[in-house]
PAFI-775911 format. One record per residue: chain; x, z, y of N, C-alpha, C in turn. Coordinates in steps of 0.02 Angstrom, whole numbers, plus 50000, padded with zeros to 5 digits. Layout:
REC cadena   npx   npz   npy  capx  capz  capy   cpx   cpz   cpy
REC      A     X     Z     Y     X     Z     Y     X     Z     Y
...
This chain:
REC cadena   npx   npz   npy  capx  capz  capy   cpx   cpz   cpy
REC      A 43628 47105 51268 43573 47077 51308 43523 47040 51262
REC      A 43547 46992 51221 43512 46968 51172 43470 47020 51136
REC      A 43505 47052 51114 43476 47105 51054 43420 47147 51090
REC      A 43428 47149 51186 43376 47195 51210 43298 47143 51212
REC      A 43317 47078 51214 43275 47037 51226 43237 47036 51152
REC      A 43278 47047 51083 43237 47021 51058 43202 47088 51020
REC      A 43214 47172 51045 43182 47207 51047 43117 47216 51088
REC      A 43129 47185 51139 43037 47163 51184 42993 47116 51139
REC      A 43034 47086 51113 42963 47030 51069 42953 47075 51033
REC      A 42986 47125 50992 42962 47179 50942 42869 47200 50959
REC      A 42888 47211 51024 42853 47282 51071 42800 47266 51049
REC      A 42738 47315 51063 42664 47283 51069 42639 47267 51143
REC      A 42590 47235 51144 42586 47210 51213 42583 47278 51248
REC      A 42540 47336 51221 42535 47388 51268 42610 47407 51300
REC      A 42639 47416 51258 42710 47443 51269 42751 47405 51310
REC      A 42720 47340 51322 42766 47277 51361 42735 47273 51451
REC      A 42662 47322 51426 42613 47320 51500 42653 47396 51523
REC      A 42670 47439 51494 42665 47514 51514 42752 47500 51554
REC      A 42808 47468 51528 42880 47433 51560 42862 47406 51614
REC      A 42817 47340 51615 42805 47298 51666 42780 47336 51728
REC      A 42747 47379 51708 42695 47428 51765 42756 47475 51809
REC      A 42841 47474 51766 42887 47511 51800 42930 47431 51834
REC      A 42905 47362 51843 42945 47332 51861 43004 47287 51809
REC      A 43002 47303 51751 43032 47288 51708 43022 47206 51691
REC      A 43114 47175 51721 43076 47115 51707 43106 47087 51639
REC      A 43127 47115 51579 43127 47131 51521 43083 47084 51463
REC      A 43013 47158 51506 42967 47150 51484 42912 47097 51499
REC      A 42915 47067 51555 42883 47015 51570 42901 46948 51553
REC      A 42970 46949 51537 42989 46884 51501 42969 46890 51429
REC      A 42977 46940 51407 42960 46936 51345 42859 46928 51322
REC      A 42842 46953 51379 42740 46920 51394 42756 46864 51404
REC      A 42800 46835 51451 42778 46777 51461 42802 46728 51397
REC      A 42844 46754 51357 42856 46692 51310 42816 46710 51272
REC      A 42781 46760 51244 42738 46779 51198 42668 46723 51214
REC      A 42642 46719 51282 42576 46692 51295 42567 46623 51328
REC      A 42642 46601 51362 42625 46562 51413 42595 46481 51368
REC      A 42627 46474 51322 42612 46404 51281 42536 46431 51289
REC      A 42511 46469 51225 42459 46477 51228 42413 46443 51304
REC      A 42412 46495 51348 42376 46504 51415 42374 46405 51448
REC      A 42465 46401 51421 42441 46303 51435 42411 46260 51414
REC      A 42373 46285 51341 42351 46256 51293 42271 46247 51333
REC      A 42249 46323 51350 42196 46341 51364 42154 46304 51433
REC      A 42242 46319 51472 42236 46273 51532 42204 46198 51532
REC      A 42248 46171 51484 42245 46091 51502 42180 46056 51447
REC      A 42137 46114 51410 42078 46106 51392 42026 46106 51435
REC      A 42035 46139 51493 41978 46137 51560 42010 46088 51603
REC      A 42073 46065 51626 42090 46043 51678 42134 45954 51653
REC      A 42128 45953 51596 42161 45881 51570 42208 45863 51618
REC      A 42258 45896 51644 42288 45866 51686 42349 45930 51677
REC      A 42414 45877 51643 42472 45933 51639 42486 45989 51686
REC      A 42492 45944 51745 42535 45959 51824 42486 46026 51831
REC      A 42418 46015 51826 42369 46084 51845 42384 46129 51814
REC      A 42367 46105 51726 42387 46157 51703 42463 46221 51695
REC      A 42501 46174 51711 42571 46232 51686 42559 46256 51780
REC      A 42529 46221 51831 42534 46254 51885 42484 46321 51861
REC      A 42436 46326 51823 42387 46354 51821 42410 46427 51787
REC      A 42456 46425 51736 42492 46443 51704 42540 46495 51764
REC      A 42559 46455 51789 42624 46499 51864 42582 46546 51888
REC      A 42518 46520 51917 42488 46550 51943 42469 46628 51928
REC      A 42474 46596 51863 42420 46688 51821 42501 46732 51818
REC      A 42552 46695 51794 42600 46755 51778 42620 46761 51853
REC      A 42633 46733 51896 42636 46751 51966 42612 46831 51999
REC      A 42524 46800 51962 42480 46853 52018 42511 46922 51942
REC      A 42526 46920 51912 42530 46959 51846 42600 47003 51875
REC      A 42648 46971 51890 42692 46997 51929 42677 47037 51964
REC      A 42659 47007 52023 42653 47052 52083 42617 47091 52112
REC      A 42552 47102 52026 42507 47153 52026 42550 47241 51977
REC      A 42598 47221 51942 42632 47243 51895 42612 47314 51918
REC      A 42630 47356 51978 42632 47425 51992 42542 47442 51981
REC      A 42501 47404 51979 42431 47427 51986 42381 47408 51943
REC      A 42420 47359 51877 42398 47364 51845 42339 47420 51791
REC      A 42296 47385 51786 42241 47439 51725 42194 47401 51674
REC      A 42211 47391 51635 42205 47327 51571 42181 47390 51542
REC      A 42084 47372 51537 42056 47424 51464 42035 47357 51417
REC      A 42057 47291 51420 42031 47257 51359 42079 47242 51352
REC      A 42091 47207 51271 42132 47175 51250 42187 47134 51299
REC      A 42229 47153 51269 42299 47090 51343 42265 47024 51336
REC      A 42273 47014 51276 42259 46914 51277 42193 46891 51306
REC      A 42146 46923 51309 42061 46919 51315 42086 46936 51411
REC      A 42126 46997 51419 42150 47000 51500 42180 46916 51529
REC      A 42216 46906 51501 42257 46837 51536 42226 46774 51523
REC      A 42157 46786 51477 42113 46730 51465 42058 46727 51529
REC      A 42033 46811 51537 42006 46811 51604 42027 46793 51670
REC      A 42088 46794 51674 42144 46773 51732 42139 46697 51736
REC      A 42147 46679 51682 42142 46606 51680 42083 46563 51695
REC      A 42029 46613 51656 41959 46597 51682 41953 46594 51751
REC      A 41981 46641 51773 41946 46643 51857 41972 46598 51906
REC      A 42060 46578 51874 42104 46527 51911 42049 46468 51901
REC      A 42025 46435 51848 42015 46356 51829 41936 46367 51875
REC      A 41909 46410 51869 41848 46425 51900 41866 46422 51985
REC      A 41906 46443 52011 41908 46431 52071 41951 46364 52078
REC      A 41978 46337 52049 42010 46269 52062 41928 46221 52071
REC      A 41894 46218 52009 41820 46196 52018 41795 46185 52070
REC      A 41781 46251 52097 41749 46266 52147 41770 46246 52240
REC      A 41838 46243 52228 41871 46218 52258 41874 46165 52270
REC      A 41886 46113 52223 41859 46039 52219 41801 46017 52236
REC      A 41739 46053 52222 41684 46042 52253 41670 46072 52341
REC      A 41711 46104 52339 41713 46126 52418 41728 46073 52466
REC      A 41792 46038 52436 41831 45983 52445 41755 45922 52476
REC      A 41723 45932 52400 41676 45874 52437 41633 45886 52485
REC      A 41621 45949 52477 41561 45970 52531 41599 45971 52626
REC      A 41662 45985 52627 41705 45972 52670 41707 45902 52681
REC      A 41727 45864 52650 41723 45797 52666 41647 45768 52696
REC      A 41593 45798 52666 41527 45779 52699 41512 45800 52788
REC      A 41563 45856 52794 41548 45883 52850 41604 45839 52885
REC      A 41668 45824 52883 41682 45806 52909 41650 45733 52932
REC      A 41625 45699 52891 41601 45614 52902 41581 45633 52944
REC      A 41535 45672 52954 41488 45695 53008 41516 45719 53076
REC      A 41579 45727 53083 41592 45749 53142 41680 45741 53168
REC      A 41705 45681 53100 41742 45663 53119 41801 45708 53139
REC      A 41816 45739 53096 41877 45791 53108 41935 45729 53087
REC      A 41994 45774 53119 42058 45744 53114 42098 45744 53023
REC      A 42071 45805 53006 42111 45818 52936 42045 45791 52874
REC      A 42035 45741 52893 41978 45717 52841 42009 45669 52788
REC      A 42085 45645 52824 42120 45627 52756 42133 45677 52705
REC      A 42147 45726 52714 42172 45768 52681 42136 45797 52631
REC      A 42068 45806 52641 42002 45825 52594 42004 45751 52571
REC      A 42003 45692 52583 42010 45657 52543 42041 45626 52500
REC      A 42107 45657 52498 42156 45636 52465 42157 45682 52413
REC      A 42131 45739 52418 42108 45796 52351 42073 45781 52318
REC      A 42004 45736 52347 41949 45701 52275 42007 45637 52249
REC      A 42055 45619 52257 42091 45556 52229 42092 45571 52141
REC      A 42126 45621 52120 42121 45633 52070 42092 45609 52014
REC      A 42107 45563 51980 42065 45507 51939 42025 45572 51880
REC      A 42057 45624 51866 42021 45675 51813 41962 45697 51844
REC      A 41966 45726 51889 41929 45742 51924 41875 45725 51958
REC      A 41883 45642 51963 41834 45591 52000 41794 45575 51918
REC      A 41809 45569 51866 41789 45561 51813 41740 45628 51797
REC      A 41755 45690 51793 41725 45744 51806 41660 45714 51870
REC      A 41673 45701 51906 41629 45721 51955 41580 45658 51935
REC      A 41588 45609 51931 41560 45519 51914 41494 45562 51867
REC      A 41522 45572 51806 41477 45601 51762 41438 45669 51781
REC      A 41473 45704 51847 41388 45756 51837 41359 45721 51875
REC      A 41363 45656 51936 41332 45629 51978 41271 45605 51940
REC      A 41296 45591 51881 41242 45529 51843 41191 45568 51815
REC      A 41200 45625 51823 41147 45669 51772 41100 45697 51837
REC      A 41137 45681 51910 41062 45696 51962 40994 45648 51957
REC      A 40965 45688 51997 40908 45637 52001 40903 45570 52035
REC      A 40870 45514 52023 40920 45481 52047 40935 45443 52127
REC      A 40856 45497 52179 40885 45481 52250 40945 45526 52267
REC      A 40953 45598 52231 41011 45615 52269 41072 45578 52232
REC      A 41070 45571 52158 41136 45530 52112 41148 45468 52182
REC      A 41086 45439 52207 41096 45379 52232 41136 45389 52307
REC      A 41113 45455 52353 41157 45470 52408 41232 45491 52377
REC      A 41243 45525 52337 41324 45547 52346 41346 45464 52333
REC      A 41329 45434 52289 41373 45362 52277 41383 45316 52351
REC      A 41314 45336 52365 41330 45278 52453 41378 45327 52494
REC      A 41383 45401 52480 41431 45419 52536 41508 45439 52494
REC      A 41502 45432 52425 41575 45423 52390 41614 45347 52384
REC      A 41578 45303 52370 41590 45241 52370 41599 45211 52405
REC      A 41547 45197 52467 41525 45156 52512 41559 45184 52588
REC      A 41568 45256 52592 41576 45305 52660 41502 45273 52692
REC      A 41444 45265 52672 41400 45265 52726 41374 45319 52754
REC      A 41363 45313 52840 41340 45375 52856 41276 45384 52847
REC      A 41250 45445 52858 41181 45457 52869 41148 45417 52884
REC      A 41117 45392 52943 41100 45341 52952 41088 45264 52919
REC      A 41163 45247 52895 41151 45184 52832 41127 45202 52776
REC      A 41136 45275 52765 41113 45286 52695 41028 45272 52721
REC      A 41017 45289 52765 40949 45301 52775 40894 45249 52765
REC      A 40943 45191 52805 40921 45136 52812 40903 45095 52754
REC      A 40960 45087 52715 40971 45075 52665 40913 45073 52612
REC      A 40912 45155 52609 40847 45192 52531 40779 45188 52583
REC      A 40775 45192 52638 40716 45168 52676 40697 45246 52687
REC      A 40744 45311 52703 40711 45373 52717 40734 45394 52745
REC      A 40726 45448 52816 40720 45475 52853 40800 45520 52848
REC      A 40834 45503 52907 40906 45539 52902 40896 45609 52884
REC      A 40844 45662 52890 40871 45734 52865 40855 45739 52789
REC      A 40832 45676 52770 40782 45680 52694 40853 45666 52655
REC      A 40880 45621 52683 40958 45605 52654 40999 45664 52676
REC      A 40995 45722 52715 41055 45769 52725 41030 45822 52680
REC      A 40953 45821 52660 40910 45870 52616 40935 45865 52553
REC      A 40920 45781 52524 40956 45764 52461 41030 45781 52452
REC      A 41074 45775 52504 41140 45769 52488 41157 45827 52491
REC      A 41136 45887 52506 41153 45973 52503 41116 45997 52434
REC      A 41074 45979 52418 41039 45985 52352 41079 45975 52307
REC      A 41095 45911 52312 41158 45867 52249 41210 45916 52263
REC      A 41261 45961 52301 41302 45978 52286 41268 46051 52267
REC      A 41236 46074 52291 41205 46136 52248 41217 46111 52189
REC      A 41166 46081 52160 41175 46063 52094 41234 46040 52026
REC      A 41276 46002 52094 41329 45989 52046 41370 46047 52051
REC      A 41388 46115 52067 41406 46136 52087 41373 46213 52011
REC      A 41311 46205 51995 41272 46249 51956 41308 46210 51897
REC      A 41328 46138 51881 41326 46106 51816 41418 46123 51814
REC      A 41455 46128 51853 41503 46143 51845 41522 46211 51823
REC      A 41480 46263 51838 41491 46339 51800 41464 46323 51770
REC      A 41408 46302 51734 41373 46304 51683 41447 46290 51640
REC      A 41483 46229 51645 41512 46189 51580 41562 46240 51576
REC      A 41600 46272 51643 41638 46306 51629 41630 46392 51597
REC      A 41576 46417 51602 41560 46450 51567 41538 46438 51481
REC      A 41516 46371 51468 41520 46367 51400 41584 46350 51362
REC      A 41625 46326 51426 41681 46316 51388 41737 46403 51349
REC      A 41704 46441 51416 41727 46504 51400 41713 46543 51347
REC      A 41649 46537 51343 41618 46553 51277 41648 46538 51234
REC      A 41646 46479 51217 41686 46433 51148 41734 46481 51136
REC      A 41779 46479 51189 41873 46493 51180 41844 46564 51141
REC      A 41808 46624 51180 41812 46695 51159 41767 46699 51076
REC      A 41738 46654 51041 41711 46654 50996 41742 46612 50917
């Protein structure tokens, strides 16, 4: 058994994809010890946060699994499971910002599960992430997300408050997440860059 295991690390990756594609779970232990450090490395460079990353990590050999029969890899394996990874940390992102844009709707209408979107921005990495693209808006909308991250003021107080017109504050505050939302692919696409260069 040993000796079959440590003929898979031999293999080349092709030869470890063409097994895996018959179910071979052989060969997938032997990918996964070949890449997974790596892939956590990669992980917890976008996501500073262990727990994400080795989840991030499950995730890709997961979907890697249980794509195995339909697999079709024409680039490189490692550049493949870097794209996998790309697309995981990219939708976690995106996700998080959904998170906030959910939470805006809810203030507004008072749903029941509005703890729950809020207990997803808790994340001190993440609130740090977000603090700093806030600061780079302009600074009536920088100034609405803070009164409705900080403060929970509604529409209205915000309004009152900056002295403008409640849809001018729902105008600003859909803008700001457009935006933060453009600055978040942006970084994560340069971060991608970096890694493939």
């Amino acid at each position: 058994m040993a000796g079959q295991i440590q003929l898979m690390k031999n293999q080349s990756d092709q030869e470890l994809i063409v097994l895996l594609q018959k179910k071979d779970e052989k060969a997938f232990t032997a990918i996964y010890d070949r890449y997974h450090k790596l892939l956590y490395v990669v992980a917890y460079k976008y996501l500073k946060d262990e727990e994400y990353a080795k989840d991030a990590v499950q995730q890709i050999f997961c979907k890697l699994w249980e794509s195995h029969a339909v697999l079709n890899i024409s680039i490189n394996f490692k550049n493949y499971l870097f794209t996998m990874l790309k697309n995981h940390v990219l939708n976690e992102i995106r996700n998080n910002l959904t998170a906030l844009e959910k939470n805006y709707e809810l203030r507004q209408s008072s749903v029941e599960y509005e703890e729950e979107i809020i207990a997803r921005l808790e994340d001190k990495e993440l609130k740090e992430q977000l603090y700093q693209a806030i600061n780079k808006l302009p600074v009536q909308k920088k100034q609405v997300c803070l009164y409705k991250l900080n403060d929970n003021l509604s529409n209205q107080d915000i309004a009152e408050k900056m002295n403008i017109s409640i849809p001018t504050v729902k105008t600003h505050y859909s803008q700001a997440i457009k935006m933060l939302r453009e600055y978040f692919d942006k970084i994560l696409i340069f971060l991608i860059c970096c890694l493939f260069h």
